[in-house]
PQR file of N, CA, C, O and H, with PARSE charges and radii, in Angstrom:
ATOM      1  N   UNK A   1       6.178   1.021   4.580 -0.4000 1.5000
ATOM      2  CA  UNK A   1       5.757   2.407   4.656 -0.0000 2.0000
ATOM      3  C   UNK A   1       4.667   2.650   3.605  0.5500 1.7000
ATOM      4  O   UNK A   1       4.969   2.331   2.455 -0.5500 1.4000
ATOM      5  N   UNK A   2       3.352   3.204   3.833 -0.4000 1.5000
ATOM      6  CA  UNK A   2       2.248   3.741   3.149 -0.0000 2.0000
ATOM      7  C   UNK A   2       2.872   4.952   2.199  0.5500 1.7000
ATOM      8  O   UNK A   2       3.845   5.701   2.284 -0.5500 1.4000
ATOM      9  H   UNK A   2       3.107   3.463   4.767  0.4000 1.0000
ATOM     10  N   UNK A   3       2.056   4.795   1.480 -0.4000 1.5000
ATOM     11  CA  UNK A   3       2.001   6.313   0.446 -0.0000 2.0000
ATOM     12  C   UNK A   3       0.847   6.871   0.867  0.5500 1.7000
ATOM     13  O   UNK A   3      -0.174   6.196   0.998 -0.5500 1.4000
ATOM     14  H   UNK A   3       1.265   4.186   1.411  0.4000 1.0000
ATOM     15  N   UNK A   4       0.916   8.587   1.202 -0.4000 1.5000
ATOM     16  CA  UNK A   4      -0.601   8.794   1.626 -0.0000 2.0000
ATOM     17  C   UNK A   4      -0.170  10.805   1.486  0.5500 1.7000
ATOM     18  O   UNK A   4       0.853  11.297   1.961 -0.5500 1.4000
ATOM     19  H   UNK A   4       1.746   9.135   1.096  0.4000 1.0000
ATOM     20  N   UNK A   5      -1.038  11.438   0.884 -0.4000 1.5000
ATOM     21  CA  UNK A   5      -0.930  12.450  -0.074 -0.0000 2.0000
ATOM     22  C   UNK A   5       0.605  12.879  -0.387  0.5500 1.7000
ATOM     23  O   UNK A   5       1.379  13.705   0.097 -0.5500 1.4000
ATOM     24  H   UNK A   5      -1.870  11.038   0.498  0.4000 1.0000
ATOM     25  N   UNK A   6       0.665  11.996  -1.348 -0.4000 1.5000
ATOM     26  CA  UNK A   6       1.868  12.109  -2.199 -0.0000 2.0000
ATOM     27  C   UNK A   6       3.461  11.738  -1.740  0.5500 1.7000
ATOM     28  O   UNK A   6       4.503  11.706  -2.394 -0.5500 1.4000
ATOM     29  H   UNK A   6       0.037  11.325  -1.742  0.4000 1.0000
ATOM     30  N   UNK A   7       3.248  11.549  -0.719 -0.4000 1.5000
ATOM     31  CA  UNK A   7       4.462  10.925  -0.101 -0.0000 2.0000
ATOM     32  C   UNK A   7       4.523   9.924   1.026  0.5500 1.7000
ATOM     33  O   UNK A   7       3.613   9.794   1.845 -0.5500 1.4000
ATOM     34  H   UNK A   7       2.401  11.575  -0.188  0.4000 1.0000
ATOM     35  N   UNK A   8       5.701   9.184   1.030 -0.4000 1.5000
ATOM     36  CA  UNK A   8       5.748   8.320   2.124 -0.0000 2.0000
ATOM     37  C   UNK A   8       5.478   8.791   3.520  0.5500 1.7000
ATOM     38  O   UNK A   8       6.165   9.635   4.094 -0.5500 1.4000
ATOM     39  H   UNK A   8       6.441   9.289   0.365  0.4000 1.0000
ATOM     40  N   UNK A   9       4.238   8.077   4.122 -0.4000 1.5000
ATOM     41  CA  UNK A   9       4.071   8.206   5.155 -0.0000 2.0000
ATOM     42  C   UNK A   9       4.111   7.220   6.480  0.5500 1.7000
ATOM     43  O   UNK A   9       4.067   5.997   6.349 -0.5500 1.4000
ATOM     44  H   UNK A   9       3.680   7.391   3.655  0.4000 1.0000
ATOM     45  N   UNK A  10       4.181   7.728   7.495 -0.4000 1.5000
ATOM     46  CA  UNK A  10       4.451   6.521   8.715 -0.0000 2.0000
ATOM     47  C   UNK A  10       3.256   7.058   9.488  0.5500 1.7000
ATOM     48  O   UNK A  10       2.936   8.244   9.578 -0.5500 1.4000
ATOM     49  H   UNK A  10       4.217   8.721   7.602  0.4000 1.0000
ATOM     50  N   UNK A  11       2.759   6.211   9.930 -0.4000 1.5000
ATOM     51  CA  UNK A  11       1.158   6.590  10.949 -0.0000 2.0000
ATOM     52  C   UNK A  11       2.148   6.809  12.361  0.5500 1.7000
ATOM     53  O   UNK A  11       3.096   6.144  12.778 -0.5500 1.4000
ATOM     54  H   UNK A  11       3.018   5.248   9.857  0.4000 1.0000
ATOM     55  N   UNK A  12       1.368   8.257  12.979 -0.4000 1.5000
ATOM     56  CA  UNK A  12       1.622   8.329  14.363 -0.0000 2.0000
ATOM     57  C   UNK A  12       2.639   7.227  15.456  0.5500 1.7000
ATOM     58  O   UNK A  12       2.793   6.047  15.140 -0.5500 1.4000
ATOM     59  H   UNK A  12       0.598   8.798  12.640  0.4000 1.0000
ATOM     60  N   UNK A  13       3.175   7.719  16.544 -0.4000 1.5000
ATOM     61  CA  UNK A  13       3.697   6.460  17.129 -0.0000 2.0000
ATOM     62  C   UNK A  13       2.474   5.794  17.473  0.5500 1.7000
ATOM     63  O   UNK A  13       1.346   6.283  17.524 -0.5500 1.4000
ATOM     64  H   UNK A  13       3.050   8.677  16.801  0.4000 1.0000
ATOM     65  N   UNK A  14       2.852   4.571  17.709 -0.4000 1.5000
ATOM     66  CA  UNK A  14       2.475   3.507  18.219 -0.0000 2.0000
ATOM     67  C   UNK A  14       1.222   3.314  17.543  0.5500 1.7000
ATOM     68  O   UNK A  14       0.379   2.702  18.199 -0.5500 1.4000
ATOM     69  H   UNK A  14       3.768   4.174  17.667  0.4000 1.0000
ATOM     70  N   UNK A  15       0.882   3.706  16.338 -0.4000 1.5000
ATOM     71  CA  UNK A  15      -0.567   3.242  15.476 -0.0000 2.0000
ATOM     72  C   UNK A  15       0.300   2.554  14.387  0.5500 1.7000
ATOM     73  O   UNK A  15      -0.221   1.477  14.097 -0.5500 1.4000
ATOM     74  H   UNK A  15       1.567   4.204  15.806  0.4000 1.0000
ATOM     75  N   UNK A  16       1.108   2.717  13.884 -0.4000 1.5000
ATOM     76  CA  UNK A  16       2.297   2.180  12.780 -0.0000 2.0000
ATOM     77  C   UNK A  16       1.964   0.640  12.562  0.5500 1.7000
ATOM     78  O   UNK A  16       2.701  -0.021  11.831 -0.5500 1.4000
ATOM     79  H   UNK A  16       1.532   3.592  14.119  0.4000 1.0000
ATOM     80  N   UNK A  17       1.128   0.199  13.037 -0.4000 1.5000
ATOM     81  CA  UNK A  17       0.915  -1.454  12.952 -0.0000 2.0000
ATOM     82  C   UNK A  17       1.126  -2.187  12.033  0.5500 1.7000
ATOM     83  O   UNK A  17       0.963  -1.847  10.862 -0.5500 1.4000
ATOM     84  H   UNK A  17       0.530   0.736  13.631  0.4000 1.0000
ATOM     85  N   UNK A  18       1.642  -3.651  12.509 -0.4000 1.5000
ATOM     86  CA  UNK A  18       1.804  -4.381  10.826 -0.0000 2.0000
ATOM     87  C   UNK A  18       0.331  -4.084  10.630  0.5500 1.7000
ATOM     88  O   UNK A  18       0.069  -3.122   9.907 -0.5500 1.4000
ATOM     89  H   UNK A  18       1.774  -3.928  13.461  0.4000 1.0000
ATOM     90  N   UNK A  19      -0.716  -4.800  11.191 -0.4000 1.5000
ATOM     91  CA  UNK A  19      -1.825  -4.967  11.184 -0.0000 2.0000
ATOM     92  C   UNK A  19      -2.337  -4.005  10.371  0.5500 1.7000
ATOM     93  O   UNK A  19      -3.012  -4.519   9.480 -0.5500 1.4000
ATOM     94  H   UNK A  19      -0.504  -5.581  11.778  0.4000 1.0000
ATOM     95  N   UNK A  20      -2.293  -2.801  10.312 -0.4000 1.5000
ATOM     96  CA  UNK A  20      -2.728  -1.530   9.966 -0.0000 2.0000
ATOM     97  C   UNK A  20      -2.074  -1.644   8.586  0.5500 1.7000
ATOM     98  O   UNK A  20      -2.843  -1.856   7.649 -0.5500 1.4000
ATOM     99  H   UNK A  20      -1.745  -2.383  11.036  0.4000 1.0000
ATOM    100  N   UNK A  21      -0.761  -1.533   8.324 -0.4000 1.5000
ATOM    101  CA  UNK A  21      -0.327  -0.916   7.251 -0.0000 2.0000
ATOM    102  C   UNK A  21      -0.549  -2.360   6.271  0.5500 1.7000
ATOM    103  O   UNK A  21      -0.852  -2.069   5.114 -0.5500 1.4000
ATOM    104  H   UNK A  21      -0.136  -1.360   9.085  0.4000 1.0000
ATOM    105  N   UNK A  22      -0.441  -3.963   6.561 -0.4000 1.5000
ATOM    106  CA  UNK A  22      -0.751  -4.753   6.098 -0.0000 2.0000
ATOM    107  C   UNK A  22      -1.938  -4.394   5.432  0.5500 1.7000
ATOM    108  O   UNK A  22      -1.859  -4.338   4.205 -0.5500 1.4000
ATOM    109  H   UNK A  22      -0.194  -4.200   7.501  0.4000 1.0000
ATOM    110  N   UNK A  23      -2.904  -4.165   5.903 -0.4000 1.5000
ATOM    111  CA  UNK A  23      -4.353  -4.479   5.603 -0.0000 2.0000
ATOM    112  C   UNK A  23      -4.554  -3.242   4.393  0.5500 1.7000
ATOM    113  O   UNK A  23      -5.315  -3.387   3.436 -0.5500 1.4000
ATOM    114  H   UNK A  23      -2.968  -4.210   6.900  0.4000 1.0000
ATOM    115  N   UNK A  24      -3.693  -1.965   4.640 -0.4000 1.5000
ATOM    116  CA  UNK A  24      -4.017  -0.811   3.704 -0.0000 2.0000
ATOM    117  C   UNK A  24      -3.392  -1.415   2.500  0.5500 1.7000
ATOM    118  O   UNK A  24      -4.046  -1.546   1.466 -0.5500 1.4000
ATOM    119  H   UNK A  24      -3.075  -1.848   5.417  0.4000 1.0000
ATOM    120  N   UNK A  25      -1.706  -1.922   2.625 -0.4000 1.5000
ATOM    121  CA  UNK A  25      -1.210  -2.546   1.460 -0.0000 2.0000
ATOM    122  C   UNK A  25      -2.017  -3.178   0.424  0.5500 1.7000
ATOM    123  O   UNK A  25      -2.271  -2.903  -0.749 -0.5500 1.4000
ATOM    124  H   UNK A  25      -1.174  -1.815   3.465  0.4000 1.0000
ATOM    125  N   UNK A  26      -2.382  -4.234   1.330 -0.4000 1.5000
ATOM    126  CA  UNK A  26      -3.258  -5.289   0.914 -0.0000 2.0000
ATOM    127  C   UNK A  26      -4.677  -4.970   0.210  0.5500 1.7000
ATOM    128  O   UNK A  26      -4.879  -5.500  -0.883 -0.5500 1.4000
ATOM    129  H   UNK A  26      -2.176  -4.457   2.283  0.4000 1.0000
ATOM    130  N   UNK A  27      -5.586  -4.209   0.719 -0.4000 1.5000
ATOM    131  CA  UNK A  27      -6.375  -3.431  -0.408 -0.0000 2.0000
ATOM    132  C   UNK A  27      -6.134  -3.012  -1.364  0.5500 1.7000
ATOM    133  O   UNK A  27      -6.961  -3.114  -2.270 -0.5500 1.4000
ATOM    134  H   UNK A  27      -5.421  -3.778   1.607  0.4000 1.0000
ATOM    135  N   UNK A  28      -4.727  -2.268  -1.611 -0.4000 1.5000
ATOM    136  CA  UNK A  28      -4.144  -0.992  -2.491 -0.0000 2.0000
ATOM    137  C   UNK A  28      -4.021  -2.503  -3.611  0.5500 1.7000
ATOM    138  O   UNK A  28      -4.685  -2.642  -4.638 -0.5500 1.4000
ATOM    139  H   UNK A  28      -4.056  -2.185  -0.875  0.4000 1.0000
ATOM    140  N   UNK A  29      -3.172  -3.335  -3.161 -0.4000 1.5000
ATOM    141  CA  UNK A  29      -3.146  -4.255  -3.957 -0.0000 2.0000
ATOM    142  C   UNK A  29      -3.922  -4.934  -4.903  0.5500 1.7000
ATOM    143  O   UNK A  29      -3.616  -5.228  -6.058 -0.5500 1.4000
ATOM    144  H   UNK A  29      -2.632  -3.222  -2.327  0.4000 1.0000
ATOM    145  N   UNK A  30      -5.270  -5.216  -4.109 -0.4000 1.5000
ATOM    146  CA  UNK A  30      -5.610  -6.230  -4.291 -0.0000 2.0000
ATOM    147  C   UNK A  30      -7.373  -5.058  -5.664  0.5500 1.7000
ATOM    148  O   UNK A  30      -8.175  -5.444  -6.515 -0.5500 1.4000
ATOM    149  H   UNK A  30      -5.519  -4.977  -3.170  0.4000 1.0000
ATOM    150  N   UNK A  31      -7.063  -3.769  -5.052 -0.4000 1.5000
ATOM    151  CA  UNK A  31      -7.424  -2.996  -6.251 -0.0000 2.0000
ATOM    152  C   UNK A  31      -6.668  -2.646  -7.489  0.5500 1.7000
ATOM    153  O   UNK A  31      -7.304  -2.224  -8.455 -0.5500 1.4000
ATOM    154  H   UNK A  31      -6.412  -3.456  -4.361  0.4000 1.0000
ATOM    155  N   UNK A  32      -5.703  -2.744  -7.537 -0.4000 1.5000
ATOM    156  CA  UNK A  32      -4.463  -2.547  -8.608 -0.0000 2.0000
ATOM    157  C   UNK A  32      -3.956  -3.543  -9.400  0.5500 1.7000
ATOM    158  O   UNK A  32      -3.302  -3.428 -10.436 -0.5500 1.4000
ATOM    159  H   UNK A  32      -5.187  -3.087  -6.752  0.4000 1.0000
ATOM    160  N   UNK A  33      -4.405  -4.785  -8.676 -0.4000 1.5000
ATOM    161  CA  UNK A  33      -3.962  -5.494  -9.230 -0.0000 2.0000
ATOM    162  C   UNK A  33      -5.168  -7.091  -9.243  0.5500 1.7000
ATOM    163  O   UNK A  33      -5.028  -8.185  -8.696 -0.5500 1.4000
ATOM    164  H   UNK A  33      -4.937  -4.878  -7.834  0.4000 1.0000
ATOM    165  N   UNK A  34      -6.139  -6.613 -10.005 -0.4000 1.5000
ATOM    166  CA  UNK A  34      -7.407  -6.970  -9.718 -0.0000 2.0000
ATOM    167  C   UNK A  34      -7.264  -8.420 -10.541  0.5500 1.7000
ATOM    168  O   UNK A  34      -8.275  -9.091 -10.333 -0.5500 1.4000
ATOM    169  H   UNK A  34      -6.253  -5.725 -10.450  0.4000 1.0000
ATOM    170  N   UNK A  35      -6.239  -9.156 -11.479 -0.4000 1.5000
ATOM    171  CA  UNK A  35      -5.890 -10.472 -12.477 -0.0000 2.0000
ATOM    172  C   UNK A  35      -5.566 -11.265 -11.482  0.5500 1.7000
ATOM    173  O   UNK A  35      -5.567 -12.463 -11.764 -0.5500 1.4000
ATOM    174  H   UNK A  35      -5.417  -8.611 -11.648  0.4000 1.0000
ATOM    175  N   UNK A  36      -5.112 -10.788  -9.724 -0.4000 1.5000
ATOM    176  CA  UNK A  36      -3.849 -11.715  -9.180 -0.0000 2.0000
ATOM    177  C   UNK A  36      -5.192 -12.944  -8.860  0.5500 1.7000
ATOM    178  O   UNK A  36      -6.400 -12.732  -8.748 -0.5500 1.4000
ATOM    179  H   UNK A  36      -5.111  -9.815  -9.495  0.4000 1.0000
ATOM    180  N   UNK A  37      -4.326 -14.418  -8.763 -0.4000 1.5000
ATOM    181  CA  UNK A  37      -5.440 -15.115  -8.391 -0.0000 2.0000
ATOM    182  C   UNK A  37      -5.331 -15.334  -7.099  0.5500 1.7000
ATOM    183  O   UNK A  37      -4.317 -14.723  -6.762 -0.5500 1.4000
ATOM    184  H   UNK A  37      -3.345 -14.590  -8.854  0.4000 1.0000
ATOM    185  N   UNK A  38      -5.713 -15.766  -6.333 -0.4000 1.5000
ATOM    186  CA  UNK A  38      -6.054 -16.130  -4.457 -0.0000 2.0000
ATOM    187  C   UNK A  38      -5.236 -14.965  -4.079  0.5500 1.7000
ATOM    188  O   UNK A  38      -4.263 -15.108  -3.340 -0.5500 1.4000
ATOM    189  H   UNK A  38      -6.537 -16.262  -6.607  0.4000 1.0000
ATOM    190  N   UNK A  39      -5.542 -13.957  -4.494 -0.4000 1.5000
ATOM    191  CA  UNK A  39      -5.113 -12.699  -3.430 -0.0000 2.0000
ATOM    192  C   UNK A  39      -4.853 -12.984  -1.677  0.5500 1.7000
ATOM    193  O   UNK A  39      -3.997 -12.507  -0.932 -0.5500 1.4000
ATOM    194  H   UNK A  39      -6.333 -13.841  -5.095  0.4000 1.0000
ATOM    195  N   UNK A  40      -6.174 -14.134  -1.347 -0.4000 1.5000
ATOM    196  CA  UNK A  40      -5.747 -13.945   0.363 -0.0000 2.0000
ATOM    197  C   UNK A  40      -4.810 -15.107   0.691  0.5500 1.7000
ATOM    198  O   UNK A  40      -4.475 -15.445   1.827 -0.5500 1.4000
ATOM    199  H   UNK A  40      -6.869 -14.521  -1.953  0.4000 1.0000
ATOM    200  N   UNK A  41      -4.430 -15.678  -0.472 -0.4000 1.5000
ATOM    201  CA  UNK A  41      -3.229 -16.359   0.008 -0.0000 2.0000
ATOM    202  C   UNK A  41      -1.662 -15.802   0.284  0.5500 1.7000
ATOM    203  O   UNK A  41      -0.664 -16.242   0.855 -0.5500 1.4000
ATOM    204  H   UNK A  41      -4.703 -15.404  -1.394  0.4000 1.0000
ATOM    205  N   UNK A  42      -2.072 -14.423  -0.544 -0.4000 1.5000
ATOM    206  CA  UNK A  42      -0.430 -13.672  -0.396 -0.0000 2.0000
ATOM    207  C   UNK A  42      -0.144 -13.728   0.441  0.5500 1.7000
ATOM    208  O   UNK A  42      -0.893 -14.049   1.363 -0.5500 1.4000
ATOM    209  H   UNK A  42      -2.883 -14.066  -1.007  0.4000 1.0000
ATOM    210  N   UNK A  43       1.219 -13.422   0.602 -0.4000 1.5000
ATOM    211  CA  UNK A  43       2.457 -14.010   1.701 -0.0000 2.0000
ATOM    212  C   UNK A  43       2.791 -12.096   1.905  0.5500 1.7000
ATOM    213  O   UNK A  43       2.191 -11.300   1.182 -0.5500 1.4000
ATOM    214  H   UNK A  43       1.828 -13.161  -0.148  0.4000 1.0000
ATOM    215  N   UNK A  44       3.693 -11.673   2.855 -0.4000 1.5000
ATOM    216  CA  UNK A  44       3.474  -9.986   3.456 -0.0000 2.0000
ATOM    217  C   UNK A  44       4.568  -9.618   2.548  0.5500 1.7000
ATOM    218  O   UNK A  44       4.519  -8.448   2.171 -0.5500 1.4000
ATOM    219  H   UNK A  44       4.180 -12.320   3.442  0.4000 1.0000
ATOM    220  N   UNK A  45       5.798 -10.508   1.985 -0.4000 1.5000
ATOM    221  CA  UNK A  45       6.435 -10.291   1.230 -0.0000 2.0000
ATOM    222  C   UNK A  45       6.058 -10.345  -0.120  0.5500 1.7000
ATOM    223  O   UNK A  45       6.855  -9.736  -0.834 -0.5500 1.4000
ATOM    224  H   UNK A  45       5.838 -11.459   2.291  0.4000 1.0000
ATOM    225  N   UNK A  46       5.039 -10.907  -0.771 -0.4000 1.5000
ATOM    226  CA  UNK A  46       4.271 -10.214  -1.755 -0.0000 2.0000
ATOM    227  C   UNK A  46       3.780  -9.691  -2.248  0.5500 1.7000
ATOM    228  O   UNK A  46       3.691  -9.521  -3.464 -0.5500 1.4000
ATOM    229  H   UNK A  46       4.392 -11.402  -0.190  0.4000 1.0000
ATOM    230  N   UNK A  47       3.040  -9.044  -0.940 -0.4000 1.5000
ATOM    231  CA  UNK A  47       2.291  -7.726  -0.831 -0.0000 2.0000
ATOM    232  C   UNK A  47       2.812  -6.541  -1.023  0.5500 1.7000
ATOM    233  O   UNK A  47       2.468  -5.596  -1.733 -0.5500 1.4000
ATOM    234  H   UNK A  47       3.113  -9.182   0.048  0.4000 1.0000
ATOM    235  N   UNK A  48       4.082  -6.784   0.025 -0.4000 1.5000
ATOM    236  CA  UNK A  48       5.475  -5.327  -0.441 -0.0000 2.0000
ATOM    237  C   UNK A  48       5.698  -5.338  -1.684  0.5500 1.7000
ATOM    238  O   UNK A  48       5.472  -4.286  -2.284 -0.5500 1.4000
ATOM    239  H   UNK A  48       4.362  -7.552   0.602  0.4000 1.0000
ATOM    240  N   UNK A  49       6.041  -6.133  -2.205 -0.4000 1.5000
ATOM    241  CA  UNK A  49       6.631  -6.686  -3.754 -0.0000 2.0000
ATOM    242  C   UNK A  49       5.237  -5.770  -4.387  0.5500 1.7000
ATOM    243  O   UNK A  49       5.607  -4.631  -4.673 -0.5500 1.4000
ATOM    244  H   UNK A  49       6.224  -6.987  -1.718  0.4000 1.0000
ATOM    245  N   UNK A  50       4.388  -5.898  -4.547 -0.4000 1.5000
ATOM    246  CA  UNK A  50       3.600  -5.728  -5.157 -0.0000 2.0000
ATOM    247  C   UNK A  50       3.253  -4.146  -5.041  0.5500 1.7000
ATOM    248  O   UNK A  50       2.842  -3.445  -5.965 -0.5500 1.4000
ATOM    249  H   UNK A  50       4.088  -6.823  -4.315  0.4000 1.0000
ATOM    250  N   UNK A  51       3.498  -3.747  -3.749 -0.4000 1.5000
ATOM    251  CA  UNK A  51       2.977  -2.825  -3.403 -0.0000 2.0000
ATOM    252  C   UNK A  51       3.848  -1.481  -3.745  0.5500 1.7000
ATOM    253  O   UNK A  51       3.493  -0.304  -3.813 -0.5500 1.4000
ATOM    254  H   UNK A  51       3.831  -4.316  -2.998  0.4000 1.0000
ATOM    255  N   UNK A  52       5.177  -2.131  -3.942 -0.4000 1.5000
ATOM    256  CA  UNK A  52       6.407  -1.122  -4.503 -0.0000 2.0000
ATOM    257  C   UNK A  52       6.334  -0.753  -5.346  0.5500 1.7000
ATOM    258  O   UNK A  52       6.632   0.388  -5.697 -0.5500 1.4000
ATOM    259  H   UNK A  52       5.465  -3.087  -3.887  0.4000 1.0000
ATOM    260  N   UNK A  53       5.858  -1.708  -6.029 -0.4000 1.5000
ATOM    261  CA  UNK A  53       5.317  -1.588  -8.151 -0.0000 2.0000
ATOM    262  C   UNK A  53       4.625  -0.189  -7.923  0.5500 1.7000
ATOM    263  O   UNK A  53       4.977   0.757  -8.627 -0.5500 1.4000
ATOM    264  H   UNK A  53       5.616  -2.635  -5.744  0.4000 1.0000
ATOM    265  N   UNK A  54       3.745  -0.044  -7.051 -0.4000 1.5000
ATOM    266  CA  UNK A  54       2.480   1.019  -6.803 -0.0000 2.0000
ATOM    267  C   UNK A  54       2.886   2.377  -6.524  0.5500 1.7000
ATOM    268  O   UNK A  54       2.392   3.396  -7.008 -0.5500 1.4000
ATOM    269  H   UNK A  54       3.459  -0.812  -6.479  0.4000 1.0000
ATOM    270  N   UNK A  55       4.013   2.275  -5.536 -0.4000 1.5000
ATOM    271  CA  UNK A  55       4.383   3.550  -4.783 -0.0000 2.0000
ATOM    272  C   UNK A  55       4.694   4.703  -5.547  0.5500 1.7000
ATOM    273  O   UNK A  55       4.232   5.703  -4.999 -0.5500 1.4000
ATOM    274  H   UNK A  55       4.414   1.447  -5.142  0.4000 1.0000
ATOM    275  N   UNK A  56       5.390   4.990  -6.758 -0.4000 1.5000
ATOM    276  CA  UNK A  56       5.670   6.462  -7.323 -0.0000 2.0000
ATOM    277  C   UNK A  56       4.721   6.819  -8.480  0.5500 1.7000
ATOM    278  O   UNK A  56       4.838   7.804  -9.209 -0.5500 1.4000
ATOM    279  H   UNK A  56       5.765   4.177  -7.203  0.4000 1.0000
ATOM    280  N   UNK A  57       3.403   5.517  -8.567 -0.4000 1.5000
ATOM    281  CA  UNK A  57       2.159   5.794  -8.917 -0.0000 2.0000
ATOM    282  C   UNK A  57       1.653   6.596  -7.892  0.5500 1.7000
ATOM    283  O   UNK A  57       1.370   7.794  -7.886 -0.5500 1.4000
ATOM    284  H   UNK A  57       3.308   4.717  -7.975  0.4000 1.0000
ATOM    285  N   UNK A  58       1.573   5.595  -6.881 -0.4000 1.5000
ATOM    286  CA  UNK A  58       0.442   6.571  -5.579 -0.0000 2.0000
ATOM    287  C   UNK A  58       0.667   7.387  -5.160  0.5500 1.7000
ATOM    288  O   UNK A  58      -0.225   7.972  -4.546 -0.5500 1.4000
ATOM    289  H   UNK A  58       1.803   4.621  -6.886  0.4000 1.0000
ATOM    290  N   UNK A  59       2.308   8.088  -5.230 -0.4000 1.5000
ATOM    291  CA  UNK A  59       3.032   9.103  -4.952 -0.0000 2.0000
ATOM    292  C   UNK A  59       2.273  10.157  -5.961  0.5500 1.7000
ATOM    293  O   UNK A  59       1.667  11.072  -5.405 -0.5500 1.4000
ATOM    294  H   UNK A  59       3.033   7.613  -5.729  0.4000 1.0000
ATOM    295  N   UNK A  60       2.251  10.098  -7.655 -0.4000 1.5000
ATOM    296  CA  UNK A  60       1.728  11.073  -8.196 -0.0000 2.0000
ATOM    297  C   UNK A  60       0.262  11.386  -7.951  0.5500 1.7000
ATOM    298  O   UNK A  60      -0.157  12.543  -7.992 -0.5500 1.4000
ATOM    299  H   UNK A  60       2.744   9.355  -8.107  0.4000 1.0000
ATOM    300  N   UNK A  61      -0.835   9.897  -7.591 -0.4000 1.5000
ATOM    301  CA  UNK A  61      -2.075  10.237  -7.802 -0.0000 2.0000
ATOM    302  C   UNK A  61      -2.933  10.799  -6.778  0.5500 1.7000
ATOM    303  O   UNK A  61      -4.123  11.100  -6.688 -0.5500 1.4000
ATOM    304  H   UNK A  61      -0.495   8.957  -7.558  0.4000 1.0000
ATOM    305  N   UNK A  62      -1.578  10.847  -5.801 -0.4000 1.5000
ATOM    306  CA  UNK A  62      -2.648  11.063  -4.312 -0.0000 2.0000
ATOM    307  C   UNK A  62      -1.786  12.695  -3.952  0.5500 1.7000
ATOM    308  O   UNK A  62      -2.195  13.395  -3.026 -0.5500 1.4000
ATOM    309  H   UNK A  62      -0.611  10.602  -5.873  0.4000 1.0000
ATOM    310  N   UNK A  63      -0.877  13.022  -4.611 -0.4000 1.5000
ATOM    311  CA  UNK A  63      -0.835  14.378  -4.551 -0.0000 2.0000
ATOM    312  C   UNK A  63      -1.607  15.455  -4.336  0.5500 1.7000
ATOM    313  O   UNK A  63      -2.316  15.857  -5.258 -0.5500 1.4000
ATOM    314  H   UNK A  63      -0.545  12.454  -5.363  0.4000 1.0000
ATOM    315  N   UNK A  64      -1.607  15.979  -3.338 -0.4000 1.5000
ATOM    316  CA  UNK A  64      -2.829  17.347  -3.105 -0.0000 2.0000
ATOM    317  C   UNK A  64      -2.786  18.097  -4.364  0.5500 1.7000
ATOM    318  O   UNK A  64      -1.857  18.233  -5.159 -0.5500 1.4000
ATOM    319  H   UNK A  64      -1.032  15.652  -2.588  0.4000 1.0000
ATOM    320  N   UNK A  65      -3.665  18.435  -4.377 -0.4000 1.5000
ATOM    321  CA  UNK A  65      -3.720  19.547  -6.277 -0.0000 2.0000
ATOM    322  C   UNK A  65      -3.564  21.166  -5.131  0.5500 1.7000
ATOM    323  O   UNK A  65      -4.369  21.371  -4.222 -0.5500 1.4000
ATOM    324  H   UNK A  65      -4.420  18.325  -3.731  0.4000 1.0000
ATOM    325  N   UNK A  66      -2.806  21.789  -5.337 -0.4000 1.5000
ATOM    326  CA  UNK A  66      -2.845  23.416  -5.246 -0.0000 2.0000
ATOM    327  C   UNK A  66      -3.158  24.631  -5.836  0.5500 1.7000
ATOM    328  O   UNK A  66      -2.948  25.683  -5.232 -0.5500 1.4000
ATOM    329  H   UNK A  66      -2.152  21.623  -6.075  0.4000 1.0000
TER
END
């Protein structure tokens, strides 16, 4: 599941793709965590791993301001 303004989000039916949410992970990652070495060797379970570290960061930073 994405983080996307401030909370967990799920894309529309049937857009929910690994493909999709892989590839967003995988950026979020691979900006956050800019030391890792062969980034495109990660495995999808590293990416989660990695990407969990991120979530109640991206939860605060992508918060709408009111």
């Amino acid at each position: 599941m994405l983080v996307r303004k401030g909370e967990d989000f799920m894309h529309p039916k049937r857009s929910h793709k690994f493909e999709d949410v892989h590839r967003e992970m995988f950026i979020q990652v691979c900006r956050d965590y800019a030391s890792l070495p062969t980034v495109e060797n990660l495995k999808m379970h590293q990416i989660r791993f990695f990407y969990e570290g991120l979530r109640e960061e991206l939860k605060h930073t992508t918060k709408p301001t009111r």
